[in-house]
N, C-alpha and C positions, 0 to 999 in steps of 0.2 A: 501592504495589501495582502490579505490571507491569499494565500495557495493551497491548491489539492492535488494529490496523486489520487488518482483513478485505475484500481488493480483488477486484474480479472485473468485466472489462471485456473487448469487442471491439476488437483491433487491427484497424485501418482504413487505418492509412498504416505499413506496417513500415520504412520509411526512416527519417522522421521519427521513431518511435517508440525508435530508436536510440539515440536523442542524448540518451532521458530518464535511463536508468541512469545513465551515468556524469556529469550533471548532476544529480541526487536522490540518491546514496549520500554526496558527504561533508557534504551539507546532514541528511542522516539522523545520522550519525554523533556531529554536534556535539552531537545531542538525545541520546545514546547508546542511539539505536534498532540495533536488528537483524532483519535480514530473514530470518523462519526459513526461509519457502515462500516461492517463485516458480518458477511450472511451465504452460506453456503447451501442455502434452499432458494436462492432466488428466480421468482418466475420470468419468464422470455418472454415478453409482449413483443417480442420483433427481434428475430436474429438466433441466436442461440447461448443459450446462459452456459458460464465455464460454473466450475465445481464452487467458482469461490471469488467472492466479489468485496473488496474493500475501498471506501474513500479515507481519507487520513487529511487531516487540514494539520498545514503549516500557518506561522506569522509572517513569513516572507519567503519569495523563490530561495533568495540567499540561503535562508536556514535547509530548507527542502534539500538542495543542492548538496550543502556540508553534510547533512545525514545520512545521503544516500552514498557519499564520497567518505564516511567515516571509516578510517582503518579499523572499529570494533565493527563495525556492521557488515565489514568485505566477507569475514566465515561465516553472519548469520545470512548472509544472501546469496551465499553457497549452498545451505541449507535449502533455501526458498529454490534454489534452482534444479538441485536435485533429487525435489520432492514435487516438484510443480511440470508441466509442461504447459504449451499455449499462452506467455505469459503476455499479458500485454499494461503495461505501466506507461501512463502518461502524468505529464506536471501542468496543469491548469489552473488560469488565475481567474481569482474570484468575477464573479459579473454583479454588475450592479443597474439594476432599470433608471433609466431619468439621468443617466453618468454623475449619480450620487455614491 
C-alpha cells in the first residue's frame, strides 16, 4: 500500500538549501519514491503556509522507513536541517473510499 510523507518547513539558508534536491532525489529514487508536490508559493487557506511544502509517495511504509533511516541520506538531512527550521514531516498511508 503506497505511503506519503507530508513535509512542510521554513527555508532559512536558500544557498545551502540548494544542494538538498539534487542530493535527496536519486537516494528517493532507489526507494522508488516519487515527489508528487513541491511548491514554495503555496497559499494558506487555513493556518499558515511554511516556506515550503512537499508530498513524496512511497510503495510501502517499509521502503519510506529504509530511506529515511539511509546512512547516504543521514548528511543530506543534515543539510535539510540546517537550512530549514519549523520542520514538520509526517508518514501517512494511502486512503482509499469504499476500503477498496
Amino acid at each position: 500500500m503506497p505511503v506519503y510523507y507530508i513535509n512542510s518547513y521554513d527555508i532559512t539558508d536558500p544557498e545551502l538549501f540548494k544542494t538538498y534536491g539534487p542530493l535527496l532525489f536519486p537516494i528517493l529514487k532507489r526507494y522508488g519514491a516519487e515527489v508528487l508536490v513541491s511548491d514554495t508559493a503555496a497559499l494558506a487557506v487555513e493556518g499558515t503556509a511554511r516556506t515550503m511544502h512537499a508530498i513524496v509517495q512511497f510503495p510501502s511504509e517499509e521502503a519510506a522507513l529504509q530511506c529515511y533511516n539511509d546512512p547516504e541520506y543521514q548528511p543530506v538531512k543534515d543539510i535539510r536541517h540546517r537550512s530549514t527550521t519549523n520542520c514538520t514531516m509526517v508518514l501517512v498511508k494511502a486512503f482509499s473510499m469504499g476500503g477498496k
